[in-house]
Phi, psi and omega in degrees: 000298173304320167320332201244015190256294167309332190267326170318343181280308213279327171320310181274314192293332197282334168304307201282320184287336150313302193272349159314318157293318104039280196281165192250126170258017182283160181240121163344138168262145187278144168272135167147248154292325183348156168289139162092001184275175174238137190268094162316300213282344186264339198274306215288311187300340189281312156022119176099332185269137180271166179322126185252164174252202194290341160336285184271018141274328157281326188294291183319333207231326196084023176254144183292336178244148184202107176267110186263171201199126121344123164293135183093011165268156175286198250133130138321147165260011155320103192268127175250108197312335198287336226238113170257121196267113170231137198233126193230126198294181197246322171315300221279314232069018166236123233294152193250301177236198134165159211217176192248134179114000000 
């Protein structure tokens, strides 16, 4: 009886010490404004615009990173908060989409 006491105790401390291991103590960076993050809606806004360069694709958007891009070209699909992706025809100069990640 104490044998089946015990081993349920040791069953219960290795779970708790599972899901313990588990949890994360890093603390979240707030979305939104942060610094070096891409701002969707500004991101969003160039749509339409002729081609900007990577300079002026941060300043606009705040993002640290700047992927220019063709339509139909391939990509990573890594979404990186930092990183604004613009995709510009190459006929027109003009920017077709762009987005955050």
């Amino acid at each position: 009886m104490v044998g089946r006491k015990l081993l349920a105790a040791g069953t219960l401390s290795l779970a708790a010490l599972t899901l313990a291991a588990c949890q994360s103590d890093a603390q979240q960076a707030p979305v939104g404004d942060a610094p070096g993050l891409c701002r969707a809606e500004a991101a969003e806004a160039l749509a339409g615009k002729a081609r900007i360069s990577d300079v002026e694709a941060q300043q606009a958007t705040g993002a640290t990173i700047v992927r220019q891009i063709r339509p139909g070209q391939g990509v990573t699909m890594d979404y990186r908060r930092e990183r604004v992706t613009i995709e510009t025809d190459p006929k027109t100069g003009k920017i077709v989409r762009a987005f955050c990640g």
